[in-house]
C-alpha positions as CSV (number, residue, x, y, z in Angstrom):
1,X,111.9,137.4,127.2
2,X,110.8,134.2,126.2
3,X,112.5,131.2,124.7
4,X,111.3,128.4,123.0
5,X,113.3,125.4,121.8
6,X,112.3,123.1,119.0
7,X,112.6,119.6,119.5
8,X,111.8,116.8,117.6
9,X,109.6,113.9,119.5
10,X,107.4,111.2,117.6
11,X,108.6,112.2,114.1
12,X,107.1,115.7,114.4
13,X,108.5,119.1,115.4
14,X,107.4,120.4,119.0
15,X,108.1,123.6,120.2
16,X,108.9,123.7,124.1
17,X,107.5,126.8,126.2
18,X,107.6,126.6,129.6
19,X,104.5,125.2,131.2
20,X,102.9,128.7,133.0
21,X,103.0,130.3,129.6
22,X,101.2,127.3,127.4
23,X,97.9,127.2,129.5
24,X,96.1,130.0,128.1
25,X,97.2,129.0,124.8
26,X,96.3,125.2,125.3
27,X,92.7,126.4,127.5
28,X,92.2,128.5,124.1
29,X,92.7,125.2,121.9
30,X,90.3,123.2,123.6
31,X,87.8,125.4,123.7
32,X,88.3,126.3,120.3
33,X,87.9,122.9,119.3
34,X,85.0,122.3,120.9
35,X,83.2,125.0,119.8
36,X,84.1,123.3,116.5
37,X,82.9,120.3,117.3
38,X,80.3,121.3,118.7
39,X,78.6,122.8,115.4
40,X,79.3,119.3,113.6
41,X,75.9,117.4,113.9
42,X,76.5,113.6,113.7
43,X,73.8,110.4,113.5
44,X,73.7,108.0,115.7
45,X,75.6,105.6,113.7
46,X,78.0,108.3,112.5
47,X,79.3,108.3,116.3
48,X,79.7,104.8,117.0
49,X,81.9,104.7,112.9
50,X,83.6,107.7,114.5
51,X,84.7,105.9,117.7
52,X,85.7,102.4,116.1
53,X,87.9,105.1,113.8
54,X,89.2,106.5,117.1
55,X,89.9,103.6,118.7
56,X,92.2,102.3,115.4
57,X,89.5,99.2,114.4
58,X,89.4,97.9,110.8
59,X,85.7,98.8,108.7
60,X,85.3,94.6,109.0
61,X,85.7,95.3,112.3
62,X,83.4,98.4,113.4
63,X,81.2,96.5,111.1
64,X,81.6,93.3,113.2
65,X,80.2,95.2,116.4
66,X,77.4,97.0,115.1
67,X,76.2,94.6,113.1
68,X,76.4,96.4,110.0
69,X,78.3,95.7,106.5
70,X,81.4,96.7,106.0
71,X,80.1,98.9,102.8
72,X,77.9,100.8,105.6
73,X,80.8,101.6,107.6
74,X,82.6,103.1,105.1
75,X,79.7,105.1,103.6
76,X,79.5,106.0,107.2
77,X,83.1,107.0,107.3
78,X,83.1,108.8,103.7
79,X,80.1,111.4,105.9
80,X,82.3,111.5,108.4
81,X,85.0,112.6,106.4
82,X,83.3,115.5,104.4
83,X,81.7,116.5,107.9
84,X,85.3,116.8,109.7
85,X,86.7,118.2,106.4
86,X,89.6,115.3,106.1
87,X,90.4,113.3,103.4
88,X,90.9,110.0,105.4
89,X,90.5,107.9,108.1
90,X,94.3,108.5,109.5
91,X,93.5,112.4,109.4
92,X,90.0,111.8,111.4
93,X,91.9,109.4,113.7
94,X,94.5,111.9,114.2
95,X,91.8,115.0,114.5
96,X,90.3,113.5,117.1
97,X,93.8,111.5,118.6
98,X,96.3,114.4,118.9
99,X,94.7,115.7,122.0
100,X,94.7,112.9,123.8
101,X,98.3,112.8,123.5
102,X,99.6,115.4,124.8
């Protein structure tokens, strides 16, 4: 039988399974998500929004290092968002985030 324990770590609710049987389920995730991705076509620009978003920067400052307004970067950011299906820039940060923390 298997047992899972609940635990809480970074303000959110984790459930614990030992390693062997989280593989297939995590294997199933990332492919999952990247056949998701995947379908999601994205400019040029769109990408290098999407990364400053990523990588936590500021519109002033994404703007800053493409050379762009910060108005552009956030119509940029507002495709983005209807793309990805999010209502924010925390919620894309997070989309694309919560992976790499694990």
């Amino acid at each position: 039988m298997k047992t899972i324990a609940l635990k809480k770590a970074r303000g959110k609710f984790v459930i614990e399974v030992p390693v062997i049987l989280r593989i297939p389920v995590l294997m199933d995730l990332v492919r999952e998500r990247s056949r998701w991705l995947s379908g999601i076509n994205l400019t040029k620009r769109e990408k290098e929004v999407l990364d400053g978003i990523v990588r936590g920067l500021q519109h002033k400052e994404i703007a800053g290092m493409l050379n762009i307004s910060a108005r552009t970067s956030k119509f940029h950011a507002s495709n983005l968002f209807e793309k990805f299906g999010v209502r924010d820039r925390h919620e894309l940060r997070n989309l694309f985030s919560e992976g790499d923390k694990r």
